[in-house]
VODOZA-145334 format. One record per residue (C-alpha): residue in three letters; x, y, z. Coordinates in steps of 0.1 Angstrom, whole numbers, padded with zeros to 4 digits, always signed. Each point is the difference from the previous one (the first is absolute). Layout:
# VODOZA-145334
alaXYZ ...
This chain:
# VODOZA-145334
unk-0258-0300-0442 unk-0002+0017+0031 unk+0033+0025+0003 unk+0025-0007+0029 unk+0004+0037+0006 unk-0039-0001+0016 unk+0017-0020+0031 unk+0024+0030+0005 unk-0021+0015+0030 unk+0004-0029+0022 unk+0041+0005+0000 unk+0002+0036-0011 unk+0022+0022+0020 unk+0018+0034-0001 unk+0031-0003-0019 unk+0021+0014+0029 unk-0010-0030+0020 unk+0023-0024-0023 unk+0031+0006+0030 unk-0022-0022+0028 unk-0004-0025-0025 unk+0032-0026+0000 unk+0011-0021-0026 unk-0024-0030+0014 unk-0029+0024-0004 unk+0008+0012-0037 unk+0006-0035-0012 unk-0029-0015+0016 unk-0019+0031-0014 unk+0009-0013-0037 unk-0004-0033+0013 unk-0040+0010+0006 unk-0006+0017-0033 unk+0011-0035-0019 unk-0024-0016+0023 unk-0024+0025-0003 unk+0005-0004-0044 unk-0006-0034+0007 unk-0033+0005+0016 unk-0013+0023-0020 unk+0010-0021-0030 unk-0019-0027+0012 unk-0030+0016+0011 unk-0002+0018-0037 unk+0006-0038-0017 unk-0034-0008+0023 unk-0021+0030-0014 unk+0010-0008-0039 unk+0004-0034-0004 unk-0021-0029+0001 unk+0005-0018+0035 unk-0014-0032+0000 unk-0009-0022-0036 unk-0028-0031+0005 unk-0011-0025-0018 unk-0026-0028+0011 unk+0005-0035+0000 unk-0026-0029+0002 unk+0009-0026+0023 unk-0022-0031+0015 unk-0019+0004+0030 unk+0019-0028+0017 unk+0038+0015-0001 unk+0008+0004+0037 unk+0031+0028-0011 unk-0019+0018-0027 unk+0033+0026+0000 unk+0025-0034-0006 unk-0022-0013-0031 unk+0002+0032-0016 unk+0039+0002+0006 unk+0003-0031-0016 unk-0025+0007-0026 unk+0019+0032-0009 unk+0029-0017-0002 unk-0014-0024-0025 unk-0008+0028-0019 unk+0030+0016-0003 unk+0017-0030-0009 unk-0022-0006-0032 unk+0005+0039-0005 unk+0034-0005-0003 unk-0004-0029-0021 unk-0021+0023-0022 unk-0029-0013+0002 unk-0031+0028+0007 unk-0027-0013+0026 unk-0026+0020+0019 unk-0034-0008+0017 unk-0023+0026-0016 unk-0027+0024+0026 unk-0028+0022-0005 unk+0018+0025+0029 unk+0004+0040-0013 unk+0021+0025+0005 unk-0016+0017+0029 unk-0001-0040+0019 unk+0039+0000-0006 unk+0006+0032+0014 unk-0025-0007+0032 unk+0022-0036+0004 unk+0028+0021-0001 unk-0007+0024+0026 unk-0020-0028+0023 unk+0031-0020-0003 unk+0023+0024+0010 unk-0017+0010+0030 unk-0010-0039+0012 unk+0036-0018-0019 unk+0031+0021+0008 unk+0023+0004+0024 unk-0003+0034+0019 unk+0039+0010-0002 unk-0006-0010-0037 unk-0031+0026-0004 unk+0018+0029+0025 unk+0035-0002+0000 unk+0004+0028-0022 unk-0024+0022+0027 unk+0023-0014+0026 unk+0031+0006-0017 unk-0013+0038-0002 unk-0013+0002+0037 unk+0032-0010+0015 unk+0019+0019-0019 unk-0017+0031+0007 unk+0000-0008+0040 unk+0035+0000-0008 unk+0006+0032-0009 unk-0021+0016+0021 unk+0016-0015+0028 unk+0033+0011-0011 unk-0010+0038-0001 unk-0025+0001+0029 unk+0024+0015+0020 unk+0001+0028-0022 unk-0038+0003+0000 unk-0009-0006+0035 unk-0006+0032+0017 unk+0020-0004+0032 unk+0033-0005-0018 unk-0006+0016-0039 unk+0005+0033+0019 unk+0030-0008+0022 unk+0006-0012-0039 unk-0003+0036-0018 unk+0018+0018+0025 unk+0029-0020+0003 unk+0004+0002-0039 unk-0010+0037-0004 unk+0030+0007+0027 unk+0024-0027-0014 unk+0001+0016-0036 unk+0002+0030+0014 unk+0028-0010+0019 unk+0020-0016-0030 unk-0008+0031-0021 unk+0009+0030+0029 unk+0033+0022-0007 unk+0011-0007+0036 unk+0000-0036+0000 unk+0026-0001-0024 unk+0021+0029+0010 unk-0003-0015+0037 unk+0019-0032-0021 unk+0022+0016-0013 unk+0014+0020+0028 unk+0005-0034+0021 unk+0015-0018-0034 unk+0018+0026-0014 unk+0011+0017+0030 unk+0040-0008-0002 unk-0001-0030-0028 unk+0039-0004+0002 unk+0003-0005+0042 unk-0029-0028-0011 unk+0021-0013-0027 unk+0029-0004+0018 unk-0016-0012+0036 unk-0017-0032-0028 unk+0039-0004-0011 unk+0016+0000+0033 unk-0030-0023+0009 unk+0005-0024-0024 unk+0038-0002+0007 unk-0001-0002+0034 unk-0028-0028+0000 unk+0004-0038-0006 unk-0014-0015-0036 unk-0035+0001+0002 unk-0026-0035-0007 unk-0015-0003-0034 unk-0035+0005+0022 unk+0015+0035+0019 unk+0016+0015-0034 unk-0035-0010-0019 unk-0019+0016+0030 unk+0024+0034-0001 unk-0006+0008-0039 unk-0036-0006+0009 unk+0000+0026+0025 unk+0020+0022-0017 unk-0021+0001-0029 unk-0030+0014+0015 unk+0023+0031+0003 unk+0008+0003-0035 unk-0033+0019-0012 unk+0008+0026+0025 unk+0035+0003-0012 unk-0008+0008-0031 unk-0026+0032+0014 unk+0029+0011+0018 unk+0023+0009-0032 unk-0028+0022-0007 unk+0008+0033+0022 unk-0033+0021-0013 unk-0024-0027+0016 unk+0010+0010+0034 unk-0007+0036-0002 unk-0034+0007+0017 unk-0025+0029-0006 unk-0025+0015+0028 unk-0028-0016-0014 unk+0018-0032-0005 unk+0009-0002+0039 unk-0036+0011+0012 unk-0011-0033-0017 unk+0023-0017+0017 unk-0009+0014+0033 unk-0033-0012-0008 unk+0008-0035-0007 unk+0023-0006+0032 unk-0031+0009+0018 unk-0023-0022-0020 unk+0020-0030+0000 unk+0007+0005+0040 unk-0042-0001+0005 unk-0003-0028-0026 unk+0029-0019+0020 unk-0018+0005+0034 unk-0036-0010-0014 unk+0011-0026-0023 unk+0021-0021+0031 unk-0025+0000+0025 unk-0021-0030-0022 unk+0009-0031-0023 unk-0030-0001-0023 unk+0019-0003-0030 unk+0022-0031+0011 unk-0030-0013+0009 unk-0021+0008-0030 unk+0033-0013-0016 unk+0002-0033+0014 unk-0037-0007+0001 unk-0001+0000-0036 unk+0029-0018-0005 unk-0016-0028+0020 unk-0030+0002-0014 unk+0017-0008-0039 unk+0021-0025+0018 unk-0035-0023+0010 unk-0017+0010-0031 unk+0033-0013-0021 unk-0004-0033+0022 unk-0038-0004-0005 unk+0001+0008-0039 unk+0030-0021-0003 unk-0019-0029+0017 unk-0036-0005-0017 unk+0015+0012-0033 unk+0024-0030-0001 unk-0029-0027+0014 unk-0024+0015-0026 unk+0022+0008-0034 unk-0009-0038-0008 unk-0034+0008-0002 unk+0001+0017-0032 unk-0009-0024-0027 unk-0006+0004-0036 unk-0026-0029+0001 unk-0030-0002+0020 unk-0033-0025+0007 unk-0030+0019+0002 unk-0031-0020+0013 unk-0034+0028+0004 unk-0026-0023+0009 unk-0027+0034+0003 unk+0004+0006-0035 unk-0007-0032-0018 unk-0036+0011-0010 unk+0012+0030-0016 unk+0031-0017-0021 unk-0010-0041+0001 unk+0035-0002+0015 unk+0016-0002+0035 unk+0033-0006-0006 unk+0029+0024-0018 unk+0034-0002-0010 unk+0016+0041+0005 unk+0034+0011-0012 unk+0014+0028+0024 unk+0013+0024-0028 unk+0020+0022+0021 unk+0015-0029+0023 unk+0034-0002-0013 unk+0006+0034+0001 unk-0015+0005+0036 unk+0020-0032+0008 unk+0034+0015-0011 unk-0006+0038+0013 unk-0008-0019+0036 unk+0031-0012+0001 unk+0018+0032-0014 unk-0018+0018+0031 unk+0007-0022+0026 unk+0035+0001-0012 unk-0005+0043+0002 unk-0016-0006+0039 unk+0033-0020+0010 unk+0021+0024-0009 unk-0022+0028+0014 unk-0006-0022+0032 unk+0041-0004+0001 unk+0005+0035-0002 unk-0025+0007+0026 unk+0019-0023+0025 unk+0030+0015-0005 unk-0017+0036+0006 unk-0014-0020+0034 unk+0033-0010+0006 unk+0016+0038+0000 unk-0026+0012+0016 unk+0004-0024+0033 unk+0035-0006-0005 unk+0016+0039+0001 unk-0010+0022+0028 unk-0020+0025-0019 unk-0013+0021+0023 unk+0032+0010+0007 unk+0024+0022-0019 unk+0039+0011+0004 unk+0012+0023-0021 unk+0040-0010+0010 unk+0014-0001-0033 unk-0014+0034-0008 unk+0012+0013+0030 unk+0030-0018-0011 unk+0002+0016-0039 unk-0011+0033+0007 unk+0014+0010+0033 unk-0032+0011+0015 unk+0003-0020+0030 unk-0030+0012+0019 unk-0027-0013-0028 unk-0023-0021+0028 unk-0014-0034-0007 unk-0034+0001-0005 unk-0029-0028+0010 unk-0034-0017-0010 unk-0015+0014-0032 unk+0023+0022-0009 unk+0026-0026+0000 unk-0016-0025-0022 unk-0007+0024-0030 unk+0038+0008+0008 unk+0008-0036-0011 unk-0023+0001-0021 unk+0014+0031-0020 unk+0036-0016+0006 unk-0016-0030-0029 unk-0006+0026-0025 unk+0032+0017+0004 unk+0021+0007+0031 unk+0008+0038-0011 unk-0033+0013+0007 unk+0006-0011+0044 unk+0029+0011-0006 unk-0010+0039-0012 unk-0034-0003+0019 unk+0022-0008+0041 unk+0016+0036-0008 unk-0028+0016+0010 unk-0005-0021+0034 unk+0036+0017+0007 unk-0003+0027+0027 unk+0035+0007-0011 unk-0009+0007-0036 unk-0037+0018+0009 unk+0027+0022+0027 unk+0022+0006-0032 unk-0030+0009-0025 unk-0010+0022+0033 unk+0031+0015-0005 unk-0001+0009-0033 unk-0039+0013+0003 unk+0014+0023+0028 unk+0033+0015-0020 unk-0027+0012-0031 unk-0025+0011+0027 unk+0025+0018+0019 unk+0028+0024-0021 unk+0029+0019+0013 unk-0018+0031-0006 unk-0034-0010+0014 unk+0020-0010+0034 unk+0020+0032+0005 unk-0031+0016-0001 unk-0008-0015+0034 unk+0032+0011+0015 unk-0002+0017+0030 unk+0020+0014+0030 unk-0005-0017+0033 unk+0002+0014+0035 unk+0041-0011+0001 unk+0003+0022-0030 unk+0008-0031-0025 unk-0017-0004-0033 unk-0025-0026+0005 unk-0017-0025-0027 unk-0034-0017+0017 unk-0017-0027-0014 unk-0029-0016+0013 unk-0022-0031-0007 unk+0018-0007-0032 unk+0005-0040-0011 unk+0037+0005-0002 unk+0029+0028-0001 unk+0006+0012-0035 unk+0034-0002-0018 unk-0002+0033-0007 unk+0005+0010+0035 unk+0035-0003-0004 unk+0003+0022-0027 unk-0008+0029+0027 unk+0040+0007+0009 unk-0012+0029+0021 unk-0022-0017+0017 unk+0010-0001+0044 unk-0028-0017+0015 unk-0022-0027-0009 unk-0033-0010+0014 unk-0020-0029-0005 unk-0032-0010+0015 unk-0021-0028-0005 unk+0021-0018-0030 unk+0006-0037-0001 unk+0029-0022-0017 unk+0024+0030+0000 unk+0030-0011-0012 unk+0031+0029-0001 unk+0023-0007-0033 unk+0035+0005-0001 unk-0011+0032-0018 unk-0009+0023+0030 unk+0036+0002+0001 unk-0007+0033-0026 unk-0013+0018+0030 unk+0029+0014+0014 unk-0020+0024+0027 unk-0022-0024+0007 unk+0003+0003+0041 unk-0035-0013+0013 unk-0026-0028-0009 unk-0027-0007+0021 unk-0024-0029-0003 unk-0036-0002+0008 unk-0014-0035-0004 unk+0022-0012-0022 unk+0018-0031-0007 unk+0030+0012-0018 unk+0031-0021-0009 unk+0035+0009-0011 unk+0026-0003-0028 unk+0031-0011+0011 unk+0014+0035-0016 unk-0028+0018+0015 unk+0009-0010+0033 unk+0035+0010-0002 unk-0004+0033-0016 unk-0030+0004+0033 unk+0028-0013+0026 unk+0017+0032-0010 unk-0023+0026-0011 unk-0033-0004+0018 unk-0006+0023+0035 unk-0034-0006+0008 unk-0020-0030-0001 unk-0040+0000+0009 unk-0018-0033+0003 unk-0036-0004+0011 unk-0010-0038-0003 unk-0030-0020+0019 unk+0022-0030+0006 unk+0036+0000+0012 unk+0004-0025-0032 unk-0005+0027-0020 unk+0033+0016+0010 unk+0026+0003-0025 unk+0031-0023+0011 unk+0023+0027-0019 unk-0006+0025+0021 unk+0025-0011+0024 unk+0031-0001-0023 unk-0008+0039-0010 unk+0033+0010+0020 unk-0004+0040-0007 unk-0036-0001+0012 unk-0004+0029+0025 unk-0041+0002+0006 unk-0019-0034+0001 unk-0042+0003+0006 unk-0017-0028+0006 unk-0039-0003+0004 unk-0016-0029+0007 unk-0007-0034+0021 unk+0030-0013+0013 unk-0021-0030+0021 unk+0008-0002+0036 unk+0030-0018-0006 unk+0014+0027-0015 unk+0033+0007+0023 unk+0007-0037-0008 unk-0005+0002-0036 unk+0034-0002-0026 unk-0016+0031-0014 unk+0004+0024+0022 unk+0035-0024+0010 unk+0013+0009-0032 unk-0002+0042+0006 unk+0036+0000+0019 unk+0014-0002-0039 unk-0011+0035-0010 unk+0031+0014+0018 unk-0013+0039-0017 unk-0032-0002+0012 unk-0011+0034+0026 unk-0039-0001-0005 unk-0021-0032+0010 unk-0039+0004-0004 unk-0021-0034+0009 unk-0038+0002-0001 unk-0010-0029+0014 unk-0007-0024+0034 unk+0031-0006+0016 unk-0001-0010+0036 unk+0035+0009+0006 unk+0029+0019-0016 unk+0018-0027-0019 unk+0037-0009+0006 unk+0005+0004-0040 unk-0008+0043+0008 unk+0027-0003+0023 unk+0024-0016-0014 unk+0002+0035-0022 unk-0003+0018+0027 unk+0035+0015-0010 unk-0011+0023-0028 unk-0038+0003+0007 unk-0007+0033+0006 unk-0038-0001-0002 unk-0030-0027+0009 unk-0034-0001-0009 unk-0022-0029+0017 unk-0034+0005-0015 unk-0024-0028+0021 unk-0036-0006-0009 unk-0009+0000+0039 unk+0023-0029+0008 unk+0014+0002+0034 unk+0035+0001-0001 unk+0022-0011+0029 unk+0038-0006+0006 unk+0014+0032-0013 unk+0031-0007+0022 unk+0022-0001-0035 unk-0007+0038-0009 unk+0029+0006+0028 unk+0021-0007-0026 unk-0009+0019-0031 unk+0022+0032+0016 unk+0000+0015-0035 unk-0033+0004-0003 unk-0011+0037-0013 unk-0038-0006+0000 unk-0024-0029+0011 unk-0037-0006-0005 unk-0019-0026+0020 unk-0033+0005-0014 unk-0031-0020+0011 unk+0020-0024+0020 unk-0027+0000+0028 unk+0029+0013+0026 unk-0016+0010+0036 unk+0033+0018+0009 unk+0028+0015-0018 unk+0029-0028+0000 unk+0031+0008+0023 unk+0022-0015-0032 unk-0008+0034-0018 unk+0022+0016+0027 unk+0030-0013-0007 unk-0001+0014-0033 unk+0023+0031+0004 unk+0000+0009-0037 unk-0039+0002-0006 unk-0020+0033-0013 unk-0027-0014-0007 unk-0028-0023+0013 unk-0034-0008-0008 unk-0024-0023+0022 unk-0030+0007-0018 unk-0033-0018+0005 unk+0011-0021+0030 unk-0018-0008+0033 unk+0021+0024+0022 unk-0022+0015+0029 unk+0034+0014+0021 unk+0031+0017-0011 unk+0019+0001+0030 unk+0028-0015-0010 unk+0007+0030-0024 unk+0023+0012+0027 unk+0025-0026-0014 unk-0002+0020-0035 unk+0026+0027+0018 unk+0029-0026-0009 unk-0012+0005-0035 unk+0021+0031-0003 unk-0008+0003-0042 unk-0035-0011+0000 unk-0022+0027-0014 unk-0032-0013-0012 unk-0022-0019+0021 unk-0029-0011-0013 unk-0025-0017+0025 unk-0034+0005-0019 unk-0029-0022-0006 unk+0001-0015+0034 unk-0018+0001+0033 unk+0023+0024+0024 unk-0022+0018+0026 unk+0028+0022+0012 unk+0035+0013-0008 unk+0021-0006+0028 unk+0021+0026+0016 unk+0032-0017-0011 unk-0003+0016-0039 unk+0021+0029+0007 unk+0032-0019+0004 unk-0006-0008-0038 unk+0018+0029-0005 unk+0015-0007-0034 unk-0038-0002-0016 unk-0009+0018-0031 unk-0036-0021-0010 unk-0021-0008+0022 unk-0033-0024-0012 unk-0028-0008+0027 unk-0027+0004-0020 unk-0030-0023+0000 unk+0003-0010+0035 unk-0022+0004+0035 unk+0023+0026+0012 unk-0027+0027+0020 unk+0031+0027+0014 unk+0033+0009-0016 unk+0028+0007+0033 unk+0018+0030-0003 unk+0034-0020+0004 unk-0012-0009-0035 unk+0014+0037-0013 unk+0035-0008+0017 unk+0007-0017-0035 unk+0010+0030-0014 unk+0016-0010-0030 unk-0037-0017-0011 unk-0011+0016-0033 unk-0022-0027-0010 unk-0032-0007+0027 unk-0030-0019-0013 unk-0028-0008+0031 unk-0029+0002-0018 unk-0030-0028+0001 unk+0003+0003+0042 unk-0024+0008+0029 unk+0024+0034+0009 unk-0017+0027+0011 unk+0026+0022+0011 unk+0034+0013-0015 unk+0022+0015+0025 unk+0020+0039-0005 unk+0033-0019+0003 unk-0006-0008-0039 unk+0013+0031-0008 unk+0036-0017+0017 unk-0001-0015-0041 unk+0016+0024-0013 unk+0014-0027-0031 unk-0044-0013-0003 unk-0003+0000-0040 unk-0030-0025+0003 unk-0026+0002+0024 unk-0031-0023-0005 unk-0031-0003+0028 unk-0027-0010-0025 unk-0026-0023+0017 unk+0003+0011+0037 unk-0024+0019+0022 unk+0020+0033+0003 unk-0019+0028+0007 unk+0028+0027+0001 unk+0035+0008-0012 unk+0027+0017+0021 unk+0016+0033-0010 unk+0032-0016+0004 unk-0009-0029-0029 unk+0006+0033-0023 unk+0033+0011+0015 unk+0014-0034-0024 unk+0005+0027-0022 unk+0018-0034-0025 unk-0035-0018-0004 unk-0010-0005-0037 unk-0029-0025+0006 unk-0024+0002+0026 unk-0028-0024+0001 unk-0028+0007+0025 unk-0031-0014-0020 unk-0027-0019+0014 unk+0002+0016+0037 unk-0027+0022+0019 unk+0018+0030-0006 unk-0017+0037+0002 unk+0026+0023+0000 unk+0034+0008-0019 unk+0022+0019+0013 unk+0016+0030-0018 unk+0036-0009+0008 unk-0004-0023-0028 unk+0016+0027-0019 unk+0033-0011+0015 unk-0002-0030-0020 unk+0018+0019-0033 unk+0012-0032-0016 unk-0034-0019+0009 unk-0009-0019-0036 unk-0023-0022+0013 unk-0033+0001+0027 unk-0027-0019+0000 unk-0030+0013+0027 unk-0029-0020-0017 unk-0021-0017+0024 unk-0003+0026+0023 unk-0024+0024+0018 unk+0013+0034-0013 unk-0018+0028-0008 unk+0027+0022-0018 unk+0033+0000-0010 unk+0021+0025+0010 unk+0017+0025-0028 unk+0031-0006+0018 unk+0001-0027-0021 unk+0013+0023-0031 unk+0029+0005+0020 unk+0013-0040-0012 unk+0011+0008-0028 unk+0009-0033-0014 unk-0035-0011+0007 unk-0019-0008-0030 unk-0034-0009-0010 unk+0009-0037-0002 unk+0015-0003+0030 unk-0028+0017+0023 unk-0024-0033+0005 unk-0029+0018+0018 unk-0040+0006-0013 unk-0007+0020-0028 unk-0025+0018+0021 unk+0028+0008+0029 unk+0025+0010-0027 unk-0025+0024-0015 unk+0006+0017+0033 unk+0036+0014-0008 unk+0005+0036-0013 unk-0006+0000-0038 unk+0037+0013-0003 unk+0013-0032+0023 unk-0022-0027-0022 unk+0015+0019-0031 unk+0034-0001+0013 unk-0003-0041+0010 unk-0018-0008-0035 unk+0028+0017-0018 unk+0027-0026-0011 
């Protein structure tokens, strides 16, 4: 007998597959191997056993129905056989004749569903199972197949999955006990159907319960959470390849269809041709009379009763397997399978954000869901961004220790101790722990979210935020509201701007960098800035087109502006009339072609800045004289040909910035400013420097670099206070000796020049050192051994 278990490679699959296959599947799986027993049994009965017994019978050439006359003759026969009486009709035929009737007979007398039903049987039975399990075979899906399973068990299996569980189920059991009581008092009697429908659902729950009690499960190792890592970002790929097609359902379905029409067509010529196995049959050979003397023979069909009653047995096997096939049919149209909700997860676990998913992935989702449920229910943790953020989380606190982060601490330039962190995929926990920590800086980190714990760091004064998206605790915003001083945000959309930041009542300094849009002055933003009733420094790096009303609506207490454009022009600066507190005020890049009359009216200003604008004229810096505390003026990085005559009614001016300008002669009203200590014209066409410089008697800065000088004045050395001079990159040949006046001179820089020499006067400068002479090698080689000994010396 031929064993069943050689048919195993035509359903054979990996063990690990057995979660695609439903209930339908398994049973008509067993369903297939008692056909398949049936088949084979048959097919062995054909190999060993006689098939087919003859014997001739002599009839008279006349008989129209030679088959009838031997019926009846037979039946004479066997009535005088039971009568026992013994009667035969002697031949001379042998042994080898019989067995050549035999064989002729069966060929030329019976039925063909008598002769191959057994070769059928086995035939459809293995089409069967190979159509069950092509889908597992067929290249295009088998490895969609493998990688869904390989990730699912590893899914079930992973530490995280259940300490994820856990935290949602376990995470205040008594407030979920007592919302279920309240919940059931509160609500009317439920419907047989709705109370059968809620243990359902809260059944699925029950597995996970019982992980919760166990408190070592949810404790995670480094190793543990790597893997983890690693699946999130598997199972994200898998979920992006595996949706885009619907080979599977289709595979699915086609092979469904297929058994459906080959149940119909079996079930159909098997039950028109099971009456065609007989147990007696009329054989008439004609060719063969010669050989035997006999044309004419009554068989007996020896396995005909048996084939007869295992046709019946399988058709009655095919109806079943047909029914469950229609059923499967019916599932498969019926449900929408190519879509699937995880709600009631959502619902159980209180991950809310676990997404729906379509297409392929969603049918071996339902199909899973016919093994068992739990295993959606574990694998939809890992398509939480919630839970990956969380296992994120965790990965960060082991990577980054208390000790490990104080180690970056550092002082920044507002003297605070500062904590940066850049490009990480979260802010670690441990952060926190840092209670000496002043000033945080993040750049670059996404889905920040502040706990309730940053309340620990009582100096914490400053957080600025560099491309991040950074959410709040509702503690973490109240300990900020009274703690924080400083806030820095640079964002590339003005969605990215935390809606917080406007309840932080003690802010004082608020930078902003970033595009505002052109809409900005109309923009709740910027609306929402007259809160922040602290606030004294405002820095926006952006594209306004005007001075929103939000800046001066806290006008009040602003003591300094800074308007950083990127080359926008901007217009309507009629509201800086009323920002009278202002101390300082930048309008950088703003594309200004004069200085703005509003700037006048601002009696309490020291400083301004208009660098990198389009100014050409400066006349109205005559208005400046109402501007009785302004003493830095910063006008550099524009296109002034000239300084008007008006400057020296700037009386009150202390810094003075014109570099990087057109300016080709510097007016000696310029050196009425007497109180200017600070004078940087460098990057100019000037050519000239008038004697009345030596009016400076307060000059502590003096910078010309970049200019087409080609002599100094005595008197430039008679501002016996200079302690940088800077007269690089000129066509100087000569310097004069009286630059030994210069006793507290600390810095010169003459590189870039024509000169031959230097003189030894230079020894005189005393604080003069080494470092701070910027001249050749060659030319300083030049000095007295004694005075290059004497500036080399620290």
């Amino acid at each position: 007998m031929i064993p069943v278990m050689e048919f195993r490679q035509f359903s054979e699959q990996q063990p690990a597959f057995r979660v695609l296959k439903p209930w339908w599947d398994v049973f008509t799986e067993y369903l297939s191997v008692v056909m398949l027993m049936i088949g084979v049994f048959g097919c062995t009965l054909q190999v060993m056993q006689d098939k087919i017994i003859c014997l001739p019978h002599k009839v008279s050439s006349g008989s129209e129905n030679i088959c009838e006359v031997n019926r009846s003759i037979f039946l004479h026969l066997q009535s005088n056989f039971s009568n026992g009486e013994m009667r035969g009709v002697k031949n001379n035929l042998d042994l080898q004749q019989y067995s050549f009737i035999n064989q002729m007979c069966y060929e030329k007398a019976l039925h063909w569903y008598a002769k191959y039903f057994p070769y059928l049987v086995l035939i459809h039975t293995l089409v069967f199972m190979v159509c069950s399990n092509f889908w597992f075979k067929f290249p295009g899906s088998s490895s969609k197949i493998e990688h869904f399973i390989s990730m699912l068990s590893k899914c079930f299996d992973s530490p995280w999955t259940t300490r994820a569980l856990s935290e949602v189920s376990g995470e205040n059991p008594e407030e979920k006990d007592q919302k279920k009581s309240g919940t059931s008092r509160s609500t009317t009697p439920l419907s047989p159907e709705e109370s059968s429908l809620e243990k359902t659902q809260s059944l699925r729950s029950i597995p996970e319960k019982i992980v919760v009690d166990k408190p070592s499960a949810s404790v995670l190792d480094k190793k543990e959470g790597e893997q983890a890592k690693a699946l999130f970002e598997k199972v994200k790929k898998f979920r992006l390849h595996v949706e885009e097609g619907d080979i599977l359902y289709l595979m699915y379905v086609r092979q469904t269809v297929f058994k459906v029409l080959k149940f119909l067509v079996i079930i159909a010529y098997n039950s028109f041709l099971v009456n065609k196995v007989h147990n007696r049959v009329c054989c008439e050979v004609k060719e063969i009379q010669d050989v035997t003397g006999y044309t004419v023979f009554e068989c007996n069909h020896t396995m005909a009763h048996l084939f007869s009653k295992l046709s019946y047995c399988y058709l009655f096997l095919v109806a079943i397997y047909g029914l469950t096939s229609l059923y499967t049919s019916y599932w498969l149209f019926y449900r929408s399978l190519k879509e699937y909700s995880f709600e009631y997860v959502r619902h159980e676990t209180g991950i809310s954000d676990i997404p729906d998913v379509k297409n392929d992935f969603a049918f071996m989702l339902h199909m899973i869901d016919q093994y068992d449920p739990l295993y959606s229910k574990r694998f939809a943790v890992f398509l939480s961004e919630v839970s990956e953020n969380k296992l994120k989380q965790l990965n960060l606190n082991h990577e980054w220790t208390p000790d490990k982060l104080r180690q970056r601490l550092q002082t920044n330039q507002n003297n605070r101790l500062e904590l940066q962190l850049f490009m990480l995929p979260g802010l670690p926990d441990t952060v926190f722990e840092l209670t000496e920590l002043q000033s945080l800086k993040l750049e670059i980190i996404n889905n920040v979210t502040i706990p309730a714990s940053v309340s620990q760091l009582e100096d914490l004064q400053e957080l600025s935020l560099y491309q991040c998206s950074l959410k709040l605790h509702t503690t973490a915003t109240s300990f900020l509201k009274e703690n924080l001083k400083v806030l820095r945000v640079k964002f590339d959309d003005n969605k990215e701007l935390p809606n917080w930041m406007y309840v932080l009542r003690n802010l004082e300094e608020l930078y902003l960098s970033g595009s505002l849009g052109p809409d900005a002055s109309k923009n709740i933003v910027l609306e929402s800035l007259r809160e922040l009733k602290c606030l004294k420094t405002l820095y926006l790096k952006s594209n306004l087109t005007k001075i929103p009303q939000s800046i001066v609506d806290v006008s009040s207490h602003l003591q300094r502006l800074y308007l950083h454009n990127d080359g926008t022009k901007l217009v309507m600066l009629n509201n800086l009339k009323k920002m009278t507190s202002l101390i300082e005020l930048e309008l950088v890049r703003c594309d200004l072609e004069r200085i703005p009359h509003a700037i006048f009216s601002l009696t309490s200003l020291q400083e301004l800045d208009l660098k990198e604008n389009n100014l050409r004229s400066i006349e109205e810096i005559v208005s400046f004289q109402h501007l009785r505390k302004l003493i830095c003026l910063k006008l550099w990085h524009n296109g002034i040909m000239y300084i008007p005559e008006h400057i020296k009614k700037l009386s009150s001016l202390e810094r003075l910035y014109f570099s990087h300008n057109k300016i080709e002669i510097l007016p000696s009203h310029l050196f009425l400013c007497n109180k200017l200590r600070y004078l940087d014209v460098s990057h100019n066409d000037i050519r000239f420097i008038p004697p009345e410089i030596g009016v400076l008697q307060s000059l502590q800065y003096f910078s010309v670099t970049c200019n087409k000088l080609e002599n100094l004045p005595d008197e430039l050395f008679f501002c016996k206070k200079l302690k940088t001079v800077k007269l690089g990159k000129n066509s100087l040949s000569i310097l004069s000796p009286k630059i030994s006046y210069l006793t507290l001179l600390t810095h010169l820089e003459l590189k870039g020049n024509h000169f031959e020499f230097l003189p030894q006067e230079l020894g005189c400068c005393s604080a003069l050192k080494r470092s701070g002479l910027i001249v050749e090698e060659t030319l300083f080689e030049t000095l007295p051994s004694d005075v290059r000994d004497q500036m080399k010396a620290e």
